[in-house]
C-alpha positions in Angstrom: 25.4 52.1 97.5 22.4 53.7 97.8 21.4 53.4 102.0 17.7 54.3 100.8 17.1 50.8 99.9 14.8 48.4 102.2 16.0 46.0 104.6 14.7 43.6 102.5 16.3 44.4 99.2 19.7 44.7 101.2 19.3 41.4 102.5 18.6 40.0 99.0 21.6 41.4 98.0 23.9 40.1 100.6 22.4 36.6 100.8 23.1 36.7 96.4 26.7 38.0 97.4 27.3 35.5 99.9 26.1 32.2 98.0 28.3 33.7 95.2 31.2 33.4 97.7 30.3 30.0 99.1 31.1 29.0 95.5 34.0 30.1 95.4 34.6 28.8 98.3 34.8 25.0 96.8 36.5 26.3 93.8 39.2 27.6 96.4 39.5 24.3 98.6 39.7 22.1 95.6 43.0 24.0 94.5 44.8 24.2 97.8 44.0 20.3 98.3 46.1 20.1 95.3 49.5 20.6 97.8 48.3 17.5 99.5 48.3 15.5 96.8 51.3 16.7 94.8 54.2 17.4 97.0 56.6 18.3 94.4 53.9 21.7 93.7 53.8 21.6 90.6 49.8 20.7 89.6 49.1 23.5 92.6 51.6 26.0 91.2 50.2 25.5 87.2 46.9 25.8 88.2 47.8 29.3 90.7 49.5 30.4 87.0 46.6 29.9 85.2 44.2 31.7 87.5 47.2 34.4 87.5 47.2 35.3 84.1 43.8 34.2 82.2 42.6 37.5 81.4 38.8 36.0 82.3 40.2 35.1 85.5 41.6 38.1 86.5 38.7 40.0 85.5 36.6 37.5 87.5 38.8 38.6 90.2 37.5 41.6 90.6 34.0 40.2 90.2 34.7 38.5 93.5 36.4 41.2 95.4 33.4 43.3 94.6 31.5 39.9 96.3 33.1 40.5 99.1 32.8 44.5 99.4 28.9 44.3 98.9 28.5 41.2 101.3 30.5 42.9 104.0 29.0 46.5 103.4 25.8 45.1 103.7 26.1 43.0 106.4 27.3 45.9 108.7 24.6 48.7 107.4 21.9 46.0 108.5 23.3 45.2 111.8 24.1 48.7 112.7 20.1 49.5 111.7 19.2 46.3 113.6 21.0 48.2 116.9 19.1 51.7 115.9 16.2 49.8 115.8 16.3 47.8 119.0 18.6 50.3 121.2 17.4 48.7 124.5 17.7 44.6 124.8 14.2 43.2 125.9 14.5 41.9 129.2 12.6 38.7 128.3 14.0 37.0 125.3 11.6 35.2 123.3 12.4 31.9 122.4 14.1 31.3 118.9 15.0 28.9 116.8 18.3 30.3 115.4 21.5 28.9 116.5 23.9 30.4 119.5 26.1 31.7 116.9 23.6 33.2 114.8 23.5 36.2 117.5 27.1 36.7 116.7 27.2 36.9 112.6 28.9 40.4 112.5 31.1 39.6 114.7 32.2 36.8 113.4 31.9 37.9 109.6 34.5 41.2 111.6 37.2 38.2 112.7 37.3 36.6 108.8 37.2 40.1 107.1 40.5 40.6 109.7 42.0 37.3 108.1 40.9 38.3 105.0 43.1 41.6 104.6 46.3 39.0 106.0 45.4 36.8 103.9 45.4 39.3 100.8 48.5 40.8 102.3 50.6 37.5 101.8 49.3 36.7 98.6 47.9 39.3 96.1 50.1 42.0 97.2 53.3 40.4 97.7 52.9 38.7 94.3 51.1 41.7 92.2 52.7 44.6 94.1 55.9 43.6 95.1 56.6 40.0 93.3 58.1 38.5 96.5 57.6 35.2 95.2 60.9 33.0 94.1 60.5 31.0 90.7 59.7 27.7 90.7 62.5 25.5 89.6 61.4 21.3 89.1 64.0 19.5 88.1 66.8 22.1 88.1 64.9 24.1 84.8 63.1 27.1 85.9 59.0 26.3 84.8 58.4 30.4 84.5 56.0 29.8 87.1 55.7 32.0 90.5 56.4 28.9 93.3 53.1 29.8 95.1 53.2 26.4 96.6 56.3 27.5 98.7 54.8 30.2 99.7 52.0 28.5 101.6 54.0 25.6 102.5 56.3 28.2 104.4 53.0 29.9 106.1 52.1 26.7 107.4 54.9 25.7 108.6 54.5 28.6 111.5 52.6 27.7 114.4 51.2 30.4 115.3 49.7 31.4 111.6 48.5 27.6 111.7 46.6 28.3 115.0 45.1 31.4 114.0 44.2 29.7 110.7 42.2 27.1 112.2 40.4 29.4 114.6 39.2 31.8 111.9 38.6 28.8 109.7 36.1 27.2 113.0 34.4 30.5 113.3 34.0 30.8 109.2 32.4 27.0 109.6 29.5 28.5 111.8 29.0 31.8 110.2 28.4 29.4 106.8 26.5 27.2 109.0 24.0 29.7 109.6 24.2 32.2 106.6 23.6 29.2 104.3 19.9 28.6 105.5 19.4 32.4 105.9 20.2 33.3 102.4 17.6 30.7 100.8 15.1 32.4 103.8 15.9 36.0 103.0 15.6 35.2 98.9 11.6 33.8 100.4 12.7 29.8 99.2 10.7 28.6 102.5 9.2 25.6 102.5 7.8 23.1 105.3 8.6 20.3 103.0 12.3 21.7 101.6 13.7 24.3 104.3 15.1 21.3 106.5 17.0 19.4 103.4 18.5 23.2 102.7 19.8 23.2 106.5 20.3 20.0 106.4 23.1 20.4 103.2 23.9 23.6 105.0 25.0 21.8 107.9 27.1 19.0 105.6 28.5 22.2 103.5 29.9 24.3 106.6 31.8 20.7 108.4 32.9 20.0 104.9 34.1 23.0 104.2 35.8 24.5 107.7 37.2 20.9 108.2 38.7 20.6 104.4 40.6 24.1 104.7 41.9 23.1 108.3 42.8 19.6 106.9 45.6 21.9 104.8 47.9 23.1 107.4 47.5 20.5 109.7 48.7 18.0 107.2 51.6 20.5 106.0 53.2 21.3 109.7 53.1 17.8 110.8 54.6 16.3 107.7 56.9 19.3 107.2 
């Protein structure tokens, strides 16, 4: 990554990156709802197959992970030039229109990069690495299918990996909040007429979002 490039292009990049990942975000949510509505796992579990072992899949995989490297890289090479930049606070703030959390965005992009590499700890690895996974076996056959419905089901079953789940999931509802409307202002799609319909659906896409992952493991410890 070449650190010659401008602020602006590096914002570009990482605002590209992170409606990329927004994306996938949906994509994401739609199959873990799946457990809700299929307790017997087997709809979540096919689907987890297929995105397992399509070779366009697994390639887009890595498309993704790279997502995530860029956005993250460039997220802390622009905050750390924002402190070189501004080494002394001013000691009267101007006014702004940005949101309380929008002061905090690396440190709340640090948290969900932390529950990121857990997350990638209990899933990719200990299926690709170490295939920790049992089978799944409906109806007494075995399906050939890794039973990565269990494996969730057992995650949220713990409290404490439920708290923590819905606390990084909050924090990830107002990073989205306010890196939704910053992407479309960094990419120069500013508008007096559109801008408050983008925040607006950036608003609706954050509560949607946080509160539809957090819906997950609330629903699976108290019905467990």
């Amino acid at each position: 990554m070449n650190l010659s490039y401008s602020s602006i292009t590096k914002k570009i990049w990482m605002s590209l990156m992170g409606l990329f990942l927004m994306i996938f975000l949906v994509v994401h949510l739609g199959i873990n709802l799946l457990l809700l509505f299929d307790p017997t796992r087997e709809l979540f579990n096919e689907v987890a197959h297929f995105m397992g072992t399509n070779p366009i899949i697994q390639i887009f995989q890595w498309v993704l992970f790279a997502g995530f490297a860029i956005h993250i890289a460039l997220g802390v090479i622009l905050q750390i030039q924002n402190w070189i930049a501004r080494p002394k606070r001013y000691k009267v703030k101007a006014i702004s229109e940005d949101s309380f959390f929008s002061k905090f965005m690396i440190h709340t992009g640090i948290i969900i990069l932390i529950f990121l590499v857990i997350h990638f700890a209990n899933f990719f690895i200990k299926v690709k690495v170490f295939h920790g996974v049992d089978d799944f076996i409906l109806a007494g056959v075995n399906t050939g299918m890794e039973d990565m419905g269990l494996l969730v089901v057992k995650l949220f079953e713990l409290p404490e990996y439920v708290i923590g789940y819905i606390i990084v999931l909050l924090l990830l509802g107002f990073h989205l909040d306010h890196a939704f409307q910053s992407a479309f202002q960094s990419l120069g799609l500013n508008h007096p007429k559109y801008t408050p319909c983008i925040k607006g659906f950036g608003h609706v896409y954050a509560i949607v979002i946080s509160l539809g992952y957090i819906l997950i493991p609330l629903v699976i410890y108290f019905t467990k």
